[in-house]
N, C-alpha and C positions, 0 to 999 in steps of 0.2 A: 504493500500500500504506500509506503514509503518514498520506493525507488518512483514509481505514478506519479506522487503529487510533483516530486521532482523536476522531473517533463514536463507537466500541463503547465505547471505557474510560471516559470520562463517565458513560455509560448504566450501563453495568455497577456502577460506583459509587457512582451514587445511587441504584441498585437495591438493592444490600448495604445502603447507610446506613439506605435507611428503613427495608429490615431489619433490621438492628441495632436502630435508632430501637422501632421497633413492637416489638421481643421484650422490650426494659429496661421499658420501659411494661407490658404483659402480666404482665414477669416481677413486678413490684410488685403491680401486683393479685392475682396469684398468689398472693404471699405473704399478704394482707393476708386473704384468702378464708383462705387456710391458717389464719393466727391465730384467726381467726373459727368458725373448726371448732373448734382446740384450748378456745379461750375458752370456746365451749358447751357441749363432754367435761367441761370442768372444775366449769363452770356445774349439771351436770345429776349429776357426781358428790356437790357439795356440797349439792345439794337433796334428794335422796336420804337423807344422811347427817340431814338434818333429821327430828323426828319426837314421843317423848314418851316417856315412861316410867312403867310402870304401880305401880304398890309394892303387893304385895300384902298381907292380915293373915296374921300369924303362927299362926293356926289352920285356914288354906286346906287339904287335903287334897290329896295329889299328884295324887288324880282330878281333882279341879275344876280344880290350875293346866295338868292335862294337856287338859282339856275348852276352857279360857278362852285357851289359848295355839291348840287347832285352828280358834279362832272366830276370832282375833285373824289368821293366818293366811289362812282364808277370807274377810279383808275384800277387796274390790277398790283399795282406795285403801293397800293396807298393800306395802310392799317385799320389809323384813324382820323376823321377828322374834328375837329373842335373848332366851333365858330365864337368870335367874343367882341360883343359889339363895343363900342365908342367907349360908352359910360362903364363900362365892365374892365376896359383897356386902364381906362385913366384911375378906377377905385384898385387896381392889381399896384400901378405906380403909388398911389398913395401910401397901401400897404407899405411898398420897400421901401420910400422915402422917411426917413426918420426927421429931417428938420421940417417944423411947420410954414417956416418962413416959404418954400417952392410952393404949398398949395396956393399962397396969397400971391406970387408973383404971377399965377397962369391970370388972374384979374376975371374967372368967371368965364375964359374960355378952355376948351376941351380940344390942348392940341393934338390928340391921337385920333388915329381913325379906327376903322373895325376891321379883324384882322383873321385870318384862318390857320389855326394851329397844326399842322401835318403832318403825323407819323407813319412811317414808311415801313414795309415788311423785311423779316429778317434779311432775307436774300437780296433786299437794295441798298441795304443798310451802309454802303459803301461811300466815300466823298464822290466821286466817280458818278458812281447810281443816282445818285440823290440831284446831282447838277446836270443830267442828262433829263429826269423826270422835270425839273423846274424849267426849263429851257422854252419848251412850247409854252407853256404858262406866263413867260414874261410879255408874249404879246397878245395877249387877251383884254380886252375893251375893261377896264375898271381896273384892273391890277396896278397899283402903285411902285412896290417894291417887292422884291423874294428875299428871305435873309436867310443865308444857308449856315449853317456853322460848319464847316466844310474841316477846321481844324479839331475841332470838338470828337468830329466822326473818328476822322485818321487815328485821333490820338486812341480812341476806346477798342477801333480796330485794330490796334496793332497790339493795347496790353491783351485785349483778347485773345489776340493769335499766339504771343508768346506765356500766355499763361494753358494755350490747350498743347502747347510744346511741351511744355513742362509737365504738365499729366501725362503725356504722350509716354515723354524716356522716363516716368518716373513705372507707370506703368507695364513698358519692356520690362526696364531694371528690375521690377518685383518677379516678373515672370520667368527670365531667366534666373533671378533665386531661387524662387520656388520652386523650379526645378530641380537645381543644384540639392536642396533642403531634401526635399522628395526620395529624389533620387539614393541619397547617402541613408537616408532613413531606411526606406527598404532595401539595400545593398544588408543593412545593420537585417533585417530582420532575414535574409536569403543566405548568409554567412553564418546567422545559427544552424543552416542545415547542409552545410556543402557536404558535410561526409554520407550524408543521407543521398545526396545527389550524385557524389561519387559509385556508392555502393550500387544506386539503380545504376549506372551507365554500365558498372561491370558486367551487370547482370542481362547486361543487353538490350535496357528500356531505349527508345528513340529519344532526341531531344524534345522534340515536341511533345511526348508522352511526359515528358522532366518535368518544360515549361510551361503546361497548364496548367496546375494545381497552385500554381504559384501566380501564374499571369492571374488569374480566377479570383485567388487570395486577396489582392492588391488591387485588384479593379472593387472588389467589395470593400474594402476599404477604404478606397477611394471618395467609393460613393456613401458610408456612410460620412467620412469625415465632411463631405460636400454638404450633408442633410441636416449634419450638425451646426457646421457656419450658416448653411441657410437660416437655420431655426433661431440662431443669434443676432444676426442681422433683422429679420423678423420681428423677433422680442424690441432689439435697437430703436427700429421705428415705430414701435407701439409706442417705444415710452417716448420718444421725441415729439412724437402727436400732444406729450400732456404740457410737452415744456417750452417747444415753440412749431403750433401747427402749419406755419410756412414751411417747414425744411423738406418735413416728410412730404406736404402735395406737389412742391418741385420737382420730387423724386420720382413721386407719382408708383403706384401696386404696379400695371404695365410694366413699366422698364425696371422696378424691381424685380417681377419674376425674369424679364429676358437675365438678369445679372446673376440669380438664381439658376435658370437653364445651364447659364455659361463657365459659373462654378463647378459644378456637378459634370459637365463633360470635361473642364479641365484636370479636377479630379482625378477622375476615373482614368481618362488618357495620362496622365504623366504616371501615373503608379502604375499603369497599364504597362508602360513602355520602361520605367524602370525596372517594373520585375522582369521583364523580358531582356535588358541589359546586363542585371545581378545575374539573373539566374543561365545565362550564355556566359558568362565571365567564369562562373564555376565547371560550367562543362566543360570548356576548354582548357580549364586548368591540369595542371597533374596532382599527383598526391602529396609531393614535396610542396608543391603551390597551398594547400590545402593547409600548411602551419604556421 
């Protein structure tokens, strides 16, 4: 009974560990997927938010800004628009103005006019896109001025662009560790049994009669360590819902499960393919290799 428990609780234990081992790994990438969705919510809010503003003349006709705002509306590349008239222009100035003395110098007139607020869809989000879309618009009957903030855009597009770099190699980099991590874990657990692997080969088992009990092994524990960071992450965004409910609908259940899905075969594929590289390394060892 002894000699029994001997064998099973090793086994057993470096069964657990590379489970353990493979869910911490997972559970990083996980996260890191996770970020990367938020990053993009954020990404794609700000882009959005990007756009131009129309100023109309002062002699427009409610028809025409009602006619120029359903054009403006029917564009393809438009988001939103937001109309704000005269008296709405000049009470937004008042707001920012902090000294009282400018309200008494306008003398009872209202120099602004009424103006069209315009935010543009992800995809024109660009200085480029945005001054291609305003171009026809400059010569339309009633348009005073277009105010593009052309440096405004560049500047967000480009932290944006080197902030999805930086996800990008940050990304790779965990994925070739987690590899590296993986890989060495089940090596650790396929080098408990070389002599076991030796003894079949003498015996004349085929490699692949070797390497399935072991590819088999490691694809199951792949997949449960995948079910297990799933389950973590899951829990994660429950409780993020109680502490700030932005985070978790950026993230959105959808592209959680896809990050889920993509866990779970990463998983299973690199233990997959580490058992199949441990346990090839053992066959073709000799017996002297074996100490």
């Amino acid at each position: 009974m002894r000699k029994t428990r001997k064998k099973i609780i090793p086994l057993k234990s470096t069964q657990i560990t590379a489970i353990i081992s493979v869910t911490l790994v997972l559970l990083i990438l996980g996260v890191v997927a996770m970020l990367g969705i938020v990053a993009r919510s954020v990404s794609r809010d700000i882009r959005q938010q990007l756009g131009f503003v129309v100023i109309m003349d002062d002699t427009t006709t409610p028809e025409s800004l009602q006619a120029f705002e359903k054009r403006l509306e029917a564009m393809p590349s438009v988001e939103n628009v937001t109309f704000s008239s005269a008296e709405e222009v000049l009470n937004r100035w008042r707001e920012m103005t902090t000294e009282e003395d400018e309200d008494d110098a306008l003398l009872g007139i209202n120099p602004f006019s009424p103006e069209f607020e315009v935010s543009v869809k992800e995809d024109y989000s660009s200085a480029e896109s945005i001054e291609r879309i305003t171009s026809p618009l400059e010569n339309v009957a009633g348009v005073a001025e277009i105010v593009v903030h052309s440096d405004i855009a560049r500047s967000v597009n480009e932290t944006i662009r080197s902030m999805t770099m930086l996800l990008l190699f940050v990304a790779g980099g965990l994925l070739i560790i987690s590899f590296i991590l993986i890989n060495n874990t089940i090596r650790l657990t396929v080098y408990s049994k070389r002599f076991l692997i030796h003894t079949m080969k003498l015996v004349g088992a085929t490699g692949g009669f070797i390497r399935r009990p072991f590819v088999a092994a490691n694809l199951i524990q792949g997949a449960i360590a995948a079910v297990i960071a799933c389950a973590i992450l899951t829990g994660s965004i429950f409780y993020l819902e109680t502490v700030d409910p932005e985070i978790p609908r950026s993230i959105g259940w959808e592209k959680a499960g896809i990050v889920f899905i993509g866990l779970i075969i990463i998983g299973t594929v690199i233990c997959m393919l580490a058992g199949i590289v441990s346990a090839n390394k053992y066959l073709r060892a000799d017996y002297d290799d074996m100490f």
